[in-house]
N, C-alpha and C positions, 0 to 999 in steps of 0.2 A: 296182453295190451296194457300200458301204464295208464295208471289211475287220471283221473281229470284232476286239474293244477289246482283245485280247492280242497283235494282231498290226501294229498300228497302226506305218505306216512314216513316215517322214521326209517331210514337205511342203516340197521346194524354193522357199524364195521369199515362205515364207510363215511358217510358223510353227515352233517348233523342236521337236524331243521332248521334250524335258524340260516346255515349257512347256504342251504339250498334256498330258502324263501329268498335271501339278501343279491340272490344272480337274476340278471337279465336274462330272460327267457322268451325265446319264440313258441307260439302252439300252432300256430299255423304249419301245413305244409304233410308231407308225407311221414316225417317223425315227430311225434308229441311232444317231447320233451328237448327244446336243444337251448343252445347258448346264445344270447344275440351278440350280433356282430359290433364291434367296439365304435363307439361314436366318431362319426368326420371332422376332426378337428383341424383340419388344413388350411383350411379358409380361416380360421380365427388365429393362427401361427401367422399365415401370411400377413393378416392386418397390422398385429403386432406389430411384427417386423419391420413394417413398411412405416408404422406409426415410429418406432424406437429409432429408425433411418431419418426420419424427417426431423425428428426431435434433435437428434445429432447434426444434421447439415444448420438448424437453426442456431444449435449452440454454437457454432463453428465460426458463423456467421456473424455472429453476435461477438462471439470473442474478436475477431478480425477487425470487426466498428468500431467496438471500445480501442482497440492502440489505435484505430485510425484517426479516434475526436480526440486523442489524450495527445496524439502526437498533433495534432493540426492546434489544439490550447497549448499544448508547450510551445508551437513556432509562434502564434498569435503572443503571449506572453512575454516573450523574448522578443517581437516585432516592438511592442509599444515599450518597452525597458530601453531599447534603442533609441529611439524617439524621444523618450522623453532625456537621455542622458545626451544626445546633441542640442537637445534646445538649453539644456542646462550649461552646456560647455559655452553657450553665450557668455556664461557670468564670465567675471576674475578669478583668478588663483586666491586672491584675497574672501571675495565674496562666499564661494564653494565651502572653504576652511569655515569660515563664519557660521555659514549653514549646518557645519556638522556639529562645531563649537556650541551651537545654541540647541541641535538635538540631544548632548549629554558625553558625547565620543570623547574620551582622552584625546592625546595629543598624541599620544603612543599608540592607542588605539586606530587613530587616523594614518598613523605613520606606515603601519600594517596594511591596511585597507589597502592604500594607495600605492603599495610596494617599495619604500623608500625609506630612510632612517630619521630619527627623532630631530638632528639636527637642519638636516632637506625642512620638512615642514618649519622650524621656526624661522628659518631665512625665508622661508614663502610667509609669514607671519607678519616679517621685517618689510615685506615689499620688494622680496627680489624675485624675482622672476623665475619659473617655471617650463620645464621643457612642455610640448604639446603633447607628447604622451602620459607624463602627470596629470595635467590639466583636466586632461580628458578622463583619466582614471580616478581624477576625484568627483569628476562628473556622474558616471557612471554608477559611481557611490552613493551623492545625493537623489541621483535619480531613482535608483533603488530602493532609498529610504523614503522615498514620495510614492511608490507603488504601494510599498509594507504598511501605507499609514491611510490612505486612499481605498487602494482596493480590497486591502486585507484588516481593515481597519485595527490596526498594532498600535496601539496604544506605546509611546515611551519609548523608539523603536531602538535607543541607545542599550536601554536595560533590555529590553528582549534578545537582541544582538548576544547577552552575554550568560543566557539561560542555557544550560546545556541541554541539545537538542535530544539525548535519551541518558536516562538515569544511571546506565552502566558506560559512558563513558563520557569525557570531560570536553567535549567535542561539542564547540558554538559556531551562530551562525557569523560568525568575527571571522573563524579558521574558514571557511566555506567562503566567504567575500576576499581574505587574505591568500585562499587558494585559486581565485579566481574562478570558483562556481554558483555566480549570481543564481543561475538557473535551478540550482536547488535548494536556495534561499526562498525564491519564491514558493516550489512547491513544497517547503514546509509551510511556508506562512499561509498557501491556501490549503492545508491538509488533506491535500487530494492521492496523499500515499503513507506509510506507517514512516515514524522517524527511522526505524530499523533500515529502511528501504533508502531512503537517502543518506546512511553513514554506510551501508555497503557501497551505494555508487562513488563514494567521496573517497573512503577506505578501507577497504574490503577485506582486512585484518585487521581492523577494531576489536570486536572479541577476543582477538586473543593476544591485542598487543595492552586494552586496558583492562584485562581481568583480575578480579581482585578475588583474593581468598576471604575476607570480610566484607559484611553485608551492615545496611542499617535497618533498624526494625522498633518501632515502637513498645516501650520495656510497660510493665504493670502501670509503675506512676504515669501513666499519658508522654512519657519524656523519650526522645528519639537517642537510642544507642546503636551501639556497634559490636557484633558478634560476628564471629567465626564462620565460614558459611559449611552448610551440609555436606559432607563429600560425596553422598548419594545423593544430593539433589542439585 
């Protein structure tokens, strides 16, 4: 008969003490010495599970909401840019021009915006007259530039206009109003996406149509130079 489980000696050959002490064991029962049976773990898998399934339908969820409010602020955004660019097409051709005249815009600058050449605008300068789709496309402009300065409060919205929208390409929000993409005008101006994010939707070969082999980098003296850039990096 095997010893009582407090008395348990060394098995030459076989197994060591320690290793025998460190096993679950049963004493109960018709054999003295045996192995207990490995713990029910099925219910605590199943919770898991059911926890990591719910966890996932929430995120699911969640992501679904988020494009739902971002697209339901993008049409809201785009609703009152409307709005406010027919209440503006009240003014004159003369009036409009004035307005942009006095926010800082070239003339060339304006001639862009509006889709039209240097000479168009100064004869609208002159007093001659303007088609209804100019009109309205300088509307649209000023109206734009009362969102940027309003909602987004942009300070000088001529000079910001002319900031380039990500540091590796020369790409403003000028070419974006000249491309007729107000609507990513604004959502740089509410930074509610990375600028990277809005030069893909505008042009989605920007990296690799403005890459440049030179980088600029602040040298010892505090003073911004131009070096070569990494070929591994």
């Amino acid at each position: 008969m095997l010893e009582d489980m407090t008395t348990r000696q060394h098995i030459p050959g076989r197994f060591s003490e320690s290793f025998l002490n460190d096993l679950p064991l049963e004493t109960s029962g018709t054999v003295g010495l045996e192995l207990a049976p490995p713990p029910r773990i099925s219910e605590t898998r199943t919770s898991f599970s059911k926890l990591a399934d719910q966890a996932g339908h929430l995120r699911s969820r969640t992501r679904l909401l988020s494009d739902d409010v971002t697209h339901l602020h993008q049409d809201a955004q785009l609703e009152e840019w409307s709005e406010r660019a027919r209440n503006r097409a009240r003014s004159s051709t003369q009036e409009l021009l004035a307005v942009l005249s006095g926010l800082g815009f070239a003339w060339r600058d304006v001639a862009r915006m509006a889709g039209v050449s240097v000479p168009a605008v100064q004869k609208w300068r002159r007093g001659e007259s303007s088609s209804g789709e100019s009109r309205y496309r300088l509307a649209q402009t000023v109206a734009l530039c009362d969102m940027l300065s309003e909602n987004y409060l942009v300070s000088d919205v001529a000079s910001w206009c002319e900031v380039p929208i990500h540091s590796d390409a020369p790409l403003t929000a000028l070419d974006l109003i000249a491309g007729t993409r107000e609507e990513l005008v604004i959502e740089h101006a509410a930074a509610h996406t990375t600028s990277e994010s809005i030069l893909d939707r505008f042009e989605p070969e920007w990296r690799q149509r403005y890459r440049s082999d030179f980088e600029v980098f602040v040298a010892p003296d505090d003073q911004l130079s131009i070096r070569r850039r990494n070929s591994n990096g």
